[in-house]
LOLUM-479480 format. One record per residue (C-alpha): residue in one letter; y, z, x; residue number from 1; chain. Coordinates in Angstrom, 2 decimals. Last residue first. Layout:
% LOLUM-479480
REC_residuo_py_pz_px_num_cadena
REC_A_Y_Z_X_NUM_A .
...
END
This chain:
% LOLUM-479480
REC_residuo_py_pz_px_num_cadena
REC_X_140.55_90.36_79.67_54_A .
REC_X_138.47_91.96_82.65_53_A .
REC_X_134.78_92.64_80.62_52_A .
REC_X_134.86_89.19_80.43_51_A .
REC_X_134.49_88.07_83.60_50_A .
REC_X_131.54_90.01_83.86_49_A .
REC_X_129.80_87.96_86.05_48_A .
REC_X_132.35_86.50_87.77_47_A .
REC_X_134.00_90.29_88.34_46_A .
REC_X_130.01_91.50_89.86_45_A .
REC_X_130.33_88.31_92.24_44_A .
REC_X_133.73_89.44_93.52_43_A .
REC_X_132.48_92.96_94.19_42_A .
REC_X_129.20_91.94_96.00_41_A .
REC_X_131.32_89.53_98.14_40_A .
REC_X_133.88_92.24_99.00_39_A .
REC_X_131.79_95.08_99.73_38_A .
REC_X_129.42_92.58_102.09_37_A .
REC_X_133.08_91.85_103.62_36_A .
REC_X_133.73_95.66_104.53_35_A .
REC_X_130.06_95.81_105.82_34_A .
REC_X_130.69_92.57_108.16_33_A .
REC_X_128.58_89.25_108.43_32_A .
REC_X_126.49_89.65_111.04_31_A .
REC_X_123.92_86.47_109.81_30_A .
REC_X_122.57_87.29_106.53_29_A .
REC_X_119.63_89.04_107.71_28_A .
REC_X_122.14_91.37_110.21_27_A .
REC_X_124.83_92.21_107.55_26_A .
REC_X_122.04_92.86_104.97_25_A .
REC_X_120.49_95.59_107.30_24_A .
REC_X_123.71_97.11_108.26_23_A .
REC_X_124.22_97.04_104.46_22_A .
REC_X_120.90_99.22_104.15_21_A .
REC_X_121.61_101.65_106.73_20_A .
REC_X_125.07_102.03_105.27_19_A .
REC_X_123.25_102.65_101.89_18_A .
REC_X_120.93_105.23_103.51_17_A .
REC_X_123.58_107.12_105.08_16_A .
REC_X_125.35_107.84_101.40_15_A .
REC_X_128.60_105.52_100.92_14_A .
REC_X_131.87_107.32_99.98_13_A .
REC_X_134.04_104.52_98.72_12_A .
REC_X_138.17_103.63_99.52_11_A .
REC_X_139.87_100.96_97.22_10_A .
REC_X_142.81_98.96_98.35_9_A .
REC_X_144.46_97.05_95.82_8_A .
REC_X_146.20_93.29_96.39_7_A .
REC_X_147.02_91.48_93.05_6_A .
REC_X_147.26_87.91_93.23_5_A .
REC_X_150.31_85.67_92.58_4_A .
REC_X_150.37_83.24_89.51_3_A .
REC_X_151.89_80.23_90.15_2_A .
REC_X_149.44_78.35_88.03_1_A .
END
């Protein structure tokens, strides 16, 4: 497939409490970074619903 990927940029408005809790989940899970916490929980929500995309 030579298909190329689409690139979007998507801002969010977090309350304090859920950057509280991803600074938790960054530090359990090894420092991994809020912005790539986003990512990961987004990518795993679009294989679940695969679907829901076609």
């Amino acid at each position: 497939m030579n298909e190329k990927p689409i690139f979007k940029q998507l801002n969010f408005k977090l309350s304090e409490k859920q950057l509280e809790d991803l600074e938790k989940l960054s530090t359990a899970i090894g420092n991994v970074s809020k912005s790539n916490l986003i990512r990961i929980a987004i990518t795993e929500y679009l294989m679940k619903y695969k679907d829901l995309l076609e």
